[in-house]
TIRO-2110 file (N, C-alpha, C; in Angstrom, 1 decimal):
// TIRO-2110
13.2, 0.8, 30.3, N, 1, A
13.6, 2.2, 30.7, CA, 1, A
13.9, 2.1, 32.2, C, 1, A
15.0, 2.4, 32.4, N, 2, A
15.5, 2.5, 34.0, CA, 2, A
15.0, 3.9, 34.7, C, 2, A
14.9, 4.0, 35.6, N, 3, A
14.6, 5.1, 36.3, CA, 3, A
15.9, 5.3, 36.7, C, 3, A
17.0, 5.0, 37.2, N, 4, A
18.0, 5.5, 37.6, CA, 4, A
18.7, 6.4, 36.7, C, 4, A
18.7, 5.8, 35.1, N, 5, A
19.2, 6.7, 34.2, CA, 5, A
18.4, 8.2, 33.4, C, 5, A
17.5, 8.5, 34.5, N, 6, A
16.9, 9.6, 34.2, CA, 6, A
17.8, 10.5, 34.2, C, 6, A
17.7, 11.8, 32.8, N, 7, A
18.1, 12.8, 32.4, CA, 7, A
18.0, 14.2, 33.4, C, 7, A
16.6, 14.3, 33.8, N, 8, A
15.9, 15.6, 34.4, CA, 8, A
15.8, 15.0, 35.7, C, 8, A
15.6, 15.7, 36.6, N, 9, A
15.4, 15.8, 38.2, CA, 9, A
13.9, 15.6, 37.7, C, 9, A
12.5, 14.5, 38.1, N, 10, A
11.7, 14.2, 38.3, CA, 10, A
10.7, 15.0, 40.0, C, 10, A
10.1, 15.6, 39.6, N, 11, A
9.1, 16.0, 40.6, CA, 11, A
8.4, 16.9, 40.3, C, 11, A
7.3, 17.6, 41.4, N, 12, A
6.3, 18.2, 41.1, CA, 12, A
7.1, 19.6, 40.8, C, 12, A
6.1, 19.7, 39.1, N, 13, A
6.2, 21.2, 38.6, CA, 13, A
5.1, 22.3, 38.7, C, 13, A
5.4, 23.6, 38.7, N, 14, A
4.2, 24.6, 38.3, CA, 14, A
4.3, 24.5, 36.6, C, 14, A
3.2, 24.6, 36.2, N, 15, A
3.2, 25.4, 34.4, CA, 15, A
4.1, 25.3, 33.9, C, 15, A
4.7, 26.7, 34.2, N, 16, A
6.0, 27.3, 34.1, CA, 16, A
6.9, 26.7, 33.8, C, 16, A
7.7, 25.9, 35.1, N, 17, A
8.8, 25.1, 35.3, CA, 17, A
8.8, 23.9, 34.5, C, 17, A
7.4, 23.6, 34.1, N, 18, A
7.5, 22.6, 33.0, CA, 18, A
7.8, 23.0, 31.4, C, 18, A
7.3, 24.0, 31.4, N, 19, A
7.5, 24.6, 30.1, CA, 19, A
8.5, 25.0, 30.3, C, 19, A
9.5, 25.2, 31.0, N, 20, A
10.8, 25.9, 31.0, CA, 20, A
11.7, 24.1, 30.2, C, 20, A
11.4, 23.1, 31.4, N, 21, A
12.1, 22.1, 31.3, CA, 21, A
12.0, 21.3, 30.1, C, 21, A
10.7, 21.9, 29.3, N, 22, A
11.0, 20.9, 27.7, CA, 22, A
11.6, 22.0, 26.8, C, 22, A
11.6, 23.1, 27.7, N, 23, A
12.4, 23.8, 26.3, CA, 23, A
14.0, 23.7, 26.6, C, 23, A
14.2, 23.7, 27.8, N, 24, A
15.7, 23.2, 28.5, CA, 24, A
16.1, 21.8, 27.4, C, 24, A
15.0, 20.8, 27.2, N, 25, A
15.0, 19.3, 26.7, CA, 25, A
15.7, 19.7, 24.9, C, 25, A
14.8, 20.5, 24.4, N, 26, A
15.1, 20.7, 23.1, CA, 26, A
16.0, 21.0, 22.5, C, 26, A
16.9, 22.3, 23.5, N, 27, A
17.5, 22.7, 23.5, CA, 27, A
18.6, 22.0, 23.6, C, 27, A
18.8, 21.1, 24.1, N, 28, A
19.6, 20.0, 24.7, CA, 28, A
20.0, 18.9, 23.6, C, 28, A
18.8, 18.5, 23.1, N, 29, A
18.3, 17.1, 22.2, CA, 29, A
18.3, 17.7, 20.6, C, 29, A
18.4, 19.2, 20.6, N, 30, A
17.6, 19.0, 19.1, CA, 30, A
18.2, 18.5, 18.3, C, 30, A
19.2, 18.5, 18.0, N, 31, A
19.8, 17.3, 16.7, CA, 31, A
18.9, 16.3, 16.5, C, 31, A
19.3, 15.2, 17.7, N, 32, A
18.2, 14.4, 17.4, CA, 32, A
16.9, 14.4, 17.4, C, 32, A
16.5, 15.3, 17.6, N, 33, A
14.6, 15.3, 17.6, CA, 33, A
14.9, 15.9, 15.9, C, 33, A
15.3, 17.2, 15.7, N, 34, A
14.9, 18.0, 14.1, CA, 34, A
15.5, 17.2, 13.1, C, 34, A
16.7, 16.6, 13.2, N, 35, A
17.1, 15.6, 12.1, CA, 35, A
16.2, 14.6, 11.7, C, 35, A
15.4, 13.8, 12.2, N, 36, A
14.7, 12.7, 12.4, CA, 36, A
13.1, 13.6, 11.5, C, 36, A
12.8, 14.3, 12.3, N, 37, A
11.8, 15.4, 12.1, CA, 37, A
11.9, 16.1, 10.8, C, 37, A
13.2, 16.5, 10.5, N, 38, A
13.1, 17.1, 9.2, CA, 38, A
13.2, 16.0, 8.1, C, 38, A
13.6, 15.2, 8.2, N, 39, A
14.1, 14.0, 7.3, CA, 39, A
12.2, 13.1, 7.1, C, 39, A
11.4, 13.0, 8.1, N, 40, A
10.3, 13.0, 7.6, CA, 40, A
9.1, 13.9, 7.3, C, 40, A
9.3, 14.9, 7.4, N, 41, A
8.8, 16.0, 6.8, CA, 41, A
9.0, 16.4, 5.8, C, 41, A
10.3, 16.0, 5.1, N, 42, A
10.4, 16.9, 3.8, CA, 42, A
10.1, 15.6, 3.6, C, 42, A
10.3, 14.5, 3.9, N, 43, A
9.8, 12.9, 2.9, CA, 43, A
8.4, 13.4, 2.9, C, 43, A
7.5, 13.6, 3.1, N, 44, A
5.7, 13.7, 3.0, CA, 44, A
6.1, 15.0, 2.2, C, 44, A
6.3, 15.9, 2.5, N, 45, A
6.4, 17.6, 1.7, CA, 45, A
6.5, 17.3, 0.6, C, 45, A
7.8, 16.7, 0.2, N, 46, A
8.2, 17.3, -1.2, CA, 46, A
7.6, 16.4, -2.2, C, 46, A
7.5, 15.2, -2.2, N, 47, A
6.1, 14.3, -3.3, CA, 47, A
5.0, 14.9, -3.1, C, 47, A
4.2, 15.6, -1.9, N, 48, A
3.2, 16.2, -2.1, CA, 48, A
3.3, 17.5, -3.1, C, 48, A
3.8, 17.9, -3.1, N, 49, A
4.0, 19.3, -3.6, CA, 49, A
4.8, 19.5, -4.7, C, 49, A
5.4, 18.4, -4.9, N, 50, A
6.5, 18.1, -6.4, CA, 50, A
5.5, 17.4, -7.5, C, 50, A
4.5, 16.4, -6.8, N, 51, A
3.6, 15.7, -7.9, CA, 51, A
2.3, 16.5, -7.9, C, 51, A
1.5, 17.7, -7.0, N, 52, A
0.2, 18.2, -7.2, CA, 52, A
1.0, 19.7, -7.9, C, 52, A
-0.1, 19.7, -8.9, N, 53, A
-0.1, 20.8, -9.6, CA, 53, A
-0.3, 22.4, -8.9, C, 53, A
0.3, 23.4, -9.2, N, 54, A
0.4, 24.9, -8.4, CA, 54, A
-1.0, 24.7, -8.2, C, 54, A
-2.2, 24.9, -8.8, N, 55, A
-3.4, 24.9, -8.2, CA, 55, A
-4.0, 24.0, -7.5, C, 55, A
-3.3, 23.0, -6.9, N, 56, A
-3.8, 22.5, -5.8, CA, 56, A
-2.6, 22.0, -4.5, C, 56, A
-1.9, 23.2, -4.5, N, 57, A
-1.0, 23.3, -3.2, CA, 57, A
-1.3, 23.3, -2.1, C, 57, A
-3.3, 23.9, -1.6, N, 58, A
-3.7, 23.8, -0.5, CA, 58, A
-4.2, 22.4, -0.7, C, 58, A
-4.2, 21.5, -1.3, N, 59, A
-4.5, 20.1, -1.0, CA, 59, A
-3.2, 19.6, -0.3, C, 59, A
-2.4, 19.6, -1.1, N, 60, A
-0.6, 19.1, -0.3, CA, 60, A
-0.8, 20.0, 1.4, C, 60, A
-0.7, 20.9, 1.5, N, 61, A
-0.5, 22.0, 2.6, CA, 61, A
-1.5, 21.6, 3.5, C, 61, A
-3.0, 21.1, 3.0, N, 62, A
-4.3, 20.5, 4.3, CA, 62, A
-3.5, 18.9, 4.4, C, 62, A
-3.2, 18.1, 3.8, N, 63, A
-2.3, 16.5, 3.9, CA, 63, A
-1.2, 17.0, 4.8, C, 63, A
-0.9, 17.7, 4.6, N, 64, A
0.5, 18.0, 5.7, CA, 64, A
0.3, 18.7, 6.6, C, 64, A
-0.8, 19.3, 6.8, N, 65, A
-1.0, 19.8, 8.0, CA, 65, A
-1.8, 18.7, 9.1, C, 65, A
-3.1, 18.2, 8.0, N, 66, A
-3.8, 16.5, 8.5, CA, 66, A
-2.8, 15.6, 9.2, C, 66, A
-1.5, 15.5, 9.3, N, 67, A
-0.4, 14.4, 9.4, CA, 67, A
0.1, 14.9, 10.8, C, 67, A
0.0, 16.0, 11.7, N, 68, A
0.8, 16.6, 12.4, CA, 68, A
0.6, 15.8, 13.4, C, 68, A
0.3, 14.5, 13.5, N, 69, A
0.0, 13.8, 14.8, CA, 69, A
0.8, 12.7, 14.4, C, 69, A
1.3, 12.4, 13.4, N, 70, A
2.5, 11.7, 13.2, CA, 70, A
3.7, 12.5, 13.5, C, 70, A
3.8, 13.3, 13.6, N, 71, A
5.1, 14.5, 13.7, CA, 71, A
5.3, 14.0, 15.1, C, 71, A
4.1, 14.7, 15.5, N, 72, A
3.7, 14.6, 17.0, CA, 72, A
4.8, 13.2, 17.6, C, 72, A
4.2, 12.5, 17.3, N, 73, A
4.6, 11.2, 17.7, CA, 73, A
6.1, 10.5, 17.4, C, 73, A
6.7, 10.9, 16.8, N, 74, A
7.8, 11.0, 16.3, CA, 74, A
8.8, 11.5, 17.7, C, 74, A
8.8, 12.8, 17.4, N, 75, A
8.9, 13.8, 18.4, CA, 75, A
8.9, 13.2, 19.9, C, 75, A
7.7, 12.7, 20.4, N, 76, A
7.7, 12.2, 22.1, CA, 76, A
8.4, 10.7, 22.1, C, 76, A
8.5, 10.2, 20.7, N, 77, A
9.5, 8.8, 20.8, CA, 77, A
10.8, 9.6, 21.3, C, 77, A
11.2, 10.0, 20.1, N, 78, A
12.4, 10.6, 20.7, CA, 78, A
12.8, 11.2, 22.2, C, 78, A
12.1, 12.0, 22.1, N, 79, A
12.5, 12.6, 23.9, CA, 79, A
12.3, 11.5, 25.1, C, 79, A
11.4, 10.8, 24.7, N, 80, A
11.3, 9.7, 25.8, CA, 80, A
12.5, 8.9, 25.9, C, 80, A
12.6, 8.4, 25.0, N, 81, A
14.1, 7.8, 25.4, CA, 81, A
15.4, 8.6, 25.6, C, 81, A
15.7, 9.6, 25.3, N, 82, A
16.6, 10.9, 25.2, CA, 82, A
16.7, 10.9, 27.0, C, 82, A
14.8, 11.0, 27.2, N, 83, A
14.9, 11.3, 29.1, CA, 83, A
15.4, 10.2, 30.0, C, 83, A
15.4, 9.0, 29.4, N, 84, A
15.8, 7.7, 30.1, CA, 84, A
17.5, 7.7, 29.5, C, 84, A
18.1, 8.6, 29.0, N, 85, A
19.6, 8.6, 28.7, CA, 85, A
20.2, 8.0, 27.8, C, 85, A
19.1, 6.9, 27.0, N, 86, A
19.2, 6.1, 25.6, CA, 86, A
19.5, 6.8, 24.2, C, 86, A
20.9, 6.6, 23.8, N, 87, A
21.2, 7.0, 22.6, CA, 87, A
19.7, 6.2, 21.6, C, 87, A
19.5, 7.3, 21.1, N, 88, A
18.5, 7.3, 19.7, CA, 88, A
18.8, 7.5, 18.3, C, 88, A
19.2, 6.9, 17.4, N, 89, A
19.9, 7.6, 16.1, CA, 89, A
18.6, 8.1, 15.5, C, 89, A
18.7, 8.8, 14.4, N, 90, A
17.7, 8.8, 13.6, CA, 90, A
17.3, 7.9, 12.6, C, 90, A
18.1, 7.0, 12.0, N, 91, A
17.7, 5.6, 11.7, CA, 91, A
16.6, 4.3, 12.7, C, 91, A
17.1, 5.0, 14.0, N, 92, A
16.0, 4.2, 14.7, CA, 92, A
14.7, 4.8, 14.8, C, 92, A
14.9, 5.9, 15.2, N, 93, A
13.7, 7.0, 15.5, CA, 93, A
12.5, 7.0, 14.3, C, 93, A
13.2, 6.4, 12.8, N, 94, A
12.3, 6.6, 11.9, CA, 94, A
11.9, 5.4, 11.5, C, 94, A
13.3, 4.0, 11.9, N, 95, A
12.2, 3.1, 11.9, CA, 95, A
11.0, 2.7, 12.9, C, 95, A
11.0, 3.3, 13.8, N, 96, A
9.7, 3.0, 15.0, CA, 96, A
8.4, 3.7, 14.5, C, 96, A
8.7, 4.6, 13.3, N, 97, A
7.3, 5.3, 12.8, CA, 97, A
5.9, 4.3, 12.7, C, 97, A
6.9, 2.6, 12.3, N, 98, A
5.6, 1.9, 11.9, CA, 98, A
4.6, 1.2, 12.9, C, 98, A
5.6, 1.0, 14.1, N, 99, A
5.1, 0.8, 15.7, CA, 99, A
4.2, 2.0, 16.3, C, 99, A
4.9, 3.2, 16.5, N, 100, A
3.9, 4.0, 16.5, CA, 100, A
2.6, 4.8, 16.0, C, 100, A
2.8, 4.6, 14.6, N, 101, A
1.5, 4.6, 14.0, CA, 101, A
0.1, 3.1, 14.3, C, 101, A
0.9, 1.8, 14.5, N, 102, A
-0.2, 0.9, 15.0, CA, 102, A
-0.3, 1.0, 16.4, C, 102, A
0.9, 1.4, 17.4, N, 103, A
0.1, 1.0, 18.6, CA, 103, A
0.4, 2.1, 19.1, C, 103, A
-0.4, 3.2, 19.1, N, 104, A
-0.6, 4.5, 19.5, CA, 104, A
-2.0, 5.2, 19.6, C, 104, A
-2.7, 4.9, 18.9, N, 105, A
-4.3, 5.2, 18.6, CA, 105, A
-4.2, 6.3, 17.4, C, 105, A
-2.9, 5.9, 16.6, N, 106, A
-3.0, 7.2, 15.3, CA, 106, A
-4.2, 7.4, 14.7, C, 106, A
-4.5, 6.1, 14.1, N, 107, A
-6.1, 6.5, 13.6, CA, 107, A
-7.0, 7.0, 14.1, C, 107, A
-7.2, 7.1, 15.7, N, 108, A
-8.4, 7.7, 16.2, CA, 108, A
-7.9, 9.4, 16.2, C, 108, A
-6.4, 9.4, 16.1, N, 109, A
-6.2, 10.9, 15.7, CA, 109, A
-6.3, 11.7, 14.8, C, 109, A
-6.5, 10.6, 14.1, N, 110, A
-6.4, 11.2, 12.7, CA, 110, A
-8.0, 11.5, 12.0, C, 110, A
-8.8, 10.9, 13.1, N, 111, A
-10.1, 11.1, 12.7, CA, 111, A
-10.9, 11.7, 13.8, C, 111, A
-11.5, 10.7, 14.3, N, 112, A
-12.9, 11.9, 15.6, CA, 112, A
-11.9, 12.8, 16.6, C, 112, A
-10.6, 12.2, 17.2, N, 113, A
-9.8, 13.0, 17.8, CA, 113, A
-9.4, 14.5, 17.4, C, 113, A
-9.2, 14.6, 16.1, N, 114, A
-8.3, 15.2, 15.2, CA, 114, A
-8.2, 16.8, 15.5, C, 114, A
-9.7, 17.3, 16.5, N, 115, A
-9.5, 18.4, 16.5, CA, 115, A
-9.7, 18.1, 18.4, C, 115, A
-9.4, 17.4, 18.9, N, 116, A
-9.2, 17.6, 20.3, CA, 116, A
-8.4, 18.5, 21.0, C, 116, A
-8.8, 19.7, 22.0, N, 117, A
-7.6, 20.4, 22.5, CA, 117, A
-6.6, 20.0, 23.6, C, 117, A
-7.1, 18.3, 23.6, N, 118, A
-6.4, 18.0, 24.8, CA, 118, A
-5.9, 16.7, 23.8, C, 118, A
-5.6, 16.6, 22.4, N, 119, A
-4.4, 15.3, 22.1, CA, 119, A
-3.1, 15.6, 22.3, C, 119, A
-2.5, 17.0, 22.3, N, 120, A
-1.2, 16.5, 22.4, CA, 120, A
-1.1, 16.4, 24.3, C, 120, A
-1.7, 16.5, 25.1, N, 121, A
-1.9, 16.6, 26.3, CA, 121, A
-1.5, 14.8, 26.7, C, 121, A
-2.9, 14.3, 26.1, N, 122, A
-3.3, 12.9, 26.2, CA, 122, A
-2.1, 12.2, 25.6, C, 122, A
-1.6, 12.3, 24.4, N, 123, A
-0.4, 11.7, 24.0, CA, 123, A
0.6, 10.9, 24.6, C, 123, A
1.2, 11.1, 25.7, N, 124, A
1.8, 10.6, 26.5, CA, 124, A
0.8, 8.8, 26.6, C, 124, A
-0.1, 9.6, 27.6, N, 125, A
-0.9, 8.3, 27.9, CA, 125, A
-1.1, 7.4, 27.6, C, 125, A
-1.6, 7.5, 25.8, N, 126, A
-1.3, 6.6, 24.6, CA, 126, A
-0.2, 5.9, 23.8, C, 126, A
0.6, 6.7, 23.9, N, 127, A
1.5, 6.2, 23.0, CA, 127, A
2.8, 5.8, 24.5, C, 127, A
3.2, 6.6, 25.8, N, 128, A
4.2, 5.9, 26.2, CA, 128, A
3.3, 4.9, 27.1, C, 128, A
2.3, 5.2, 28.0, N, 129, A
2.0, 4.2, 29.1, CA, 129, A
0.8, 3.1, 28.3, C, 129, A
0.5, 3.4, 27.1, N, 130, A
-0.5, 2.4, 26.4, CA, 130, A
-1.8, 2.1, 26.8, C, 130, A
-2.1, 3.1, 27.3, N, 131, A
-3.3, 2.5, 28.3, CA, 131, A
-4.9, 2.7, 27.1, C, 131, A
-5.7, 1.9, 27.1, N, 132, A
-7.2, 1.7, 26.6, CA, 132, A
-8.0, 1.6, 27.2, C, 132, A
-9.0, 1.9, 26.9, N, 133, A
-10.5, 2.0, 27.7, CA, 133, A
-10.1, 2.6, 28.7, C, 133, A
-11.1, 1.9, 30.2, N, 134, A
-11.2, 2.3, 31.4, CA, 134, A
-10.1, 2.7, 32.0, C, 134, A
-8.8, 2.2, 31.8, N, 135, A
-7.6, 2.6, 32.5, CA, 135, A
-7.3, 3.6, 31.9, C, 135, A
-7.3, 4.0, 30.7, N, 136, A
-7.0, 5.3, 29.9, CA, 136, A
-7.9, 6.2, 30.7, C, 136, A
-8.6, 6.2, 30.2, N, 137, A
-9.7, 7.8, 30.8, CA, 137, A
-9.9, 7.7, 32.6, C, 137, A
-9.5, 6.6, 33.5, N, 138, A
-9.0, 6.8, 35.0, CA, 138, A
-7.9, 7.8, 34.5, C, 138, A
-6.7, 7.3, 34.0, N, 139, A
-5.5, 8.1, 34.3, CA, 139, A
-5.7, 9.8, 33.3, C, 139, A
-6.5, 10.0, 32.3, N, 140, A
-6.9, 11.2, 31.7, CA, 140, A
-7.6, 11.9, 33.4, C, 140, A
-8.2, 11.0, 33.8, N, 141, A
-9.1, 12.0, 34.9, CA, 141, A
-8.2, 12.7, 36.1, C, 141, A
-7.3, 11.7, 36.6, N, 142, A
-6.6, 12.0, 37.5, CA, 142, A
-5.1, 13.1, 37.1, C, 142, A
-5.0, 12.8, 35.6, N, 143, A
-3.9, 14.2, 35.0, CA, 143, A
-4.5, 15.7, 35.1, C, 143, A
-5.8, 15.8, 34.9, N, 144, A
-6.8, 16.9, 34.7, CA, 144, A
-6.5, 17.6, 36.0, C, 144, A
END
């Protein structure tokens, strides 16, 4: 990833200005982010909910809600490269699902994380700069 081919003007934001600039992003990207997004979502939805019986639709609906950190993840592949100006197809986007599911800490998300109010916060940290242990929770401390 080049830094010269950055998308967005880089520097210090309020709140605000950040949340303005990912919805500016979306708005921008969504093709590629919801195509990619929808195409694995209805892949997990519709076998859940086509093979469980009407009386157990809140089992499919808690599986699909349990998965939302794969979504998650999905989603910040995409825009990451989108922000470095890298065409992303959605063929690529969904083959990286299997990279990011191993080297991202999905399983710790998917389990003691699961209800953290600071994963999609931390996310970054994990899945773009990779950091574990001691270097992880330095840079959690200094984002706080």
């Amino acid at each position: 990833m080049n830094l010269d081919q950055l998308t967005a003007n880089i520097r210090l934001r309020s709140v605000w200005e950040a949340v303005d600039l990912g919805f500016v992003m979306v708005q921008e990207w969504w093709k590629s982010i919801y195509l990619p997004l929808a195409m694995l979502t209805f892949g997990i939805a519709f076998p859940l909910f086509y093979l469980l019986p009407v009386e157990y639709y809140w089992v499919g609906g808690f599986i699909f809600w349990w998965l939302k950190p794969l979504y998650d993840r999905l989603v910040l592949h995409i825009i990451s490269h989108k922000l470095f100006n890298e065409e992303i197809t959605t063929k690529q986007a969904l083959h990286a699902l299997p990279k990011l599911i191993w080297n991202t800490g999905f399983f710790q998300t998917m389990s003691f994380r699961r209800f953290s109010l600071s994963r999609g916060f931390n996310l970054p940290i994990w899945q773009l700069e990779q950091l574990r242990g001691n270097p992880r929770s330095e840079r959690q401390r200094v984002l706080i």
